[in-house]
C-alpha positions in Angstrom: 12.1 -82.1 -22.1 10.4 -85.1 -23.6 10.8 -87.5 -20.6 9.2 -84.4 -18.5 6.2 -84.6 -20.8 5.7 -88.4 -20.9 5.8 -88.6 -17.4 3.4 -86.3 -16.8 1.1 -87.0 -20.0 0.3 -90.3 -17.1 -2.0 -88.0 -15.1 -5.1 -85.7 -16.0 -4.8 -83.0 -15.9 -6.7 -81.7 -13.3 -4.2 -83.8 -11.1 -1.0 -81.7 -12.6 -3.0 -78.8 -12.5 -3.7 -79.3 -8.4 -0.4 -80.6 -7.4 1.2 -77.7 -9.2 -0.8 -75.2 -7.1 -0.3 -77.1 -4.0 3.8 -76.8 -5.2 3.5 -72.7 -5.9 1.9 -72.3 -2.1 4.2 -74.5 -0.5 7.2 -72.6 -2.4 6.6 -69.5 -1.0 5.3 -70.7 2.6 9.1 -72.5 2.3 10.5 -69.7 1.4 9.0 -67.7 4.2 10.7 -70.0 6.8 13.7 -70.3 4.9 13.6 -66.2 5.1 13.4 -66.3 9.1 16.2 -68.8 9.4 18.3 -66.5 7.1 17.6 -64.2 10.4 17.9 -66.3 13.0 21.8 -67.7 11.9 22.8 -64.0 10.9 21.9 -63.0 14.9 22.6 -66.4 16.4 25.6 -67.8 14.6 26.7 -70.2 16.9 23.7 -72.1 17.9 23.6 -75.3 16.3 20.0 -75.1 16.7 20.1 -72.3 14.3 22.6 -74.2 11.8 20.0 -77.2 12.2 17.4 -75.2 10.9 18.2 -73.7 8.3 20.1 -76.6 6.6 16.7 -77.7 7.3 14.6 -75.7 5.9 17.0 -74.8 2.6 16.7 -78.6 2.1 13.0 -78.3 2.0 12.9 -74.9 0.3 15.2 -76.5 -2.8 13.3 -79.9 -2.9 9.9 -77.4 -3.8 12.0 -74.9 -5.9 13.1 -78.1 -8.1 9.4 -79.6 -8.6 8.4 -76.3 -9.4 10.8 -76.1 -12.1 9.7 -79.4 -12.9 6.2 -79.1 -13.3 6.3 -75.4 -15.4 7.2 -77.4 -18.7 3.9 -79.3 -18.9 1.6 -76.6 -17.3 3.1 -74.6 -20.0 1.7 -77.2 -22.2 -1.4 -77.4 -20.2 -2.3 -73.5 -20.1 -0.9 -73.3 -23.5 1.6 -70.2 -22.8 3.5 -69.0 -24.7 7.4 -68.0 -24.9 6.7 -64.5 -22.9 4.8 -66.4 -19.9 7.4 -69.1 -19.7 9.8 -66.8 -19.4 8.1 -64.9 -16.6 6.8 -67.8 -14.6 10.1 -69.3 -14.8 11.8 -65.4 -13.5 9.2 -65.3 -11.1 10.6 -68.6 -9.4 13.4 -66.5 -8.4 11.5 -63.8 -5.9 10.1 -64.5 -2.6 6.1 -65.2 -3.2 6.1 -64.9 -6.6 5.3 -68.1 -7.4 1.7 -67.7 -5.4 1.0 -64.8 -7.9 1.7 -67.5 -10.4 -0.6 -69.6 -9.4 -3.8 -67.2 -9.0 -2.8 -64.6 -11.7 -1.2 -67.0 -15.0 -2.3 -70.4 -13.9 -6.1 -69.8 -15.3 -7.9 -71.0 -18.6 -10.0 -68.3 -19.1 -7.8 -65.3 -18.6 -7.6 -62.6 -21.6 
């Protein structure tokens, strides 16, 4: 996890701190989509329009699921959380908009 933290240690980190937001939203917006083209291939099977999409849009969904995975080791270090909110963040990655509660609820300095 070194190389994770040198490469982001580049940036301030109000810059780490904004991208990572901007990755939670677009997460769980991708996830959305990816969740109506789950529907749309289970009605519509043989449409290749339907097969197009949601290659599509599970491409997209995994390249934002991946920086979000990449970017929780140094807001970890950022936030300063410790083994318990890790663990959570890193669980909540795994359920459709969690990653937006993330963002608002765990991703704040001043929170008690």
């Amino acid at each position: 996890m070194n190389f994770i933290e040198n490469f982001f240690s580049k940036y301030p980190q109000n810059k780490v701190i904004k991208w990572f937001k901007q990755i939670c939203l677009a997460e769980a917006v991708s996830w959305f989509f990816l969740f109506t083209a789950m529907i749309w291939i289970r009605t519509d099977s043989e449409n290749i329009f339907a097969i197009i999409y949601i290659s599509t849009i599970g491409s997209i969904h995994g390249f934002f699921f991946m920086l979000y995975l990449l970017f929780l080791p140094s807001i970890r270090k950022i936030y300063a959380w410790d083994d318990e909110d890790s663990v959570f963040a890193l669980i909540s990655a795994f359920f459709p908009f969690a990653t937006i509660w993330i963002d608002k609820k765990l991703a704040r300095f001043d929170r008690e």
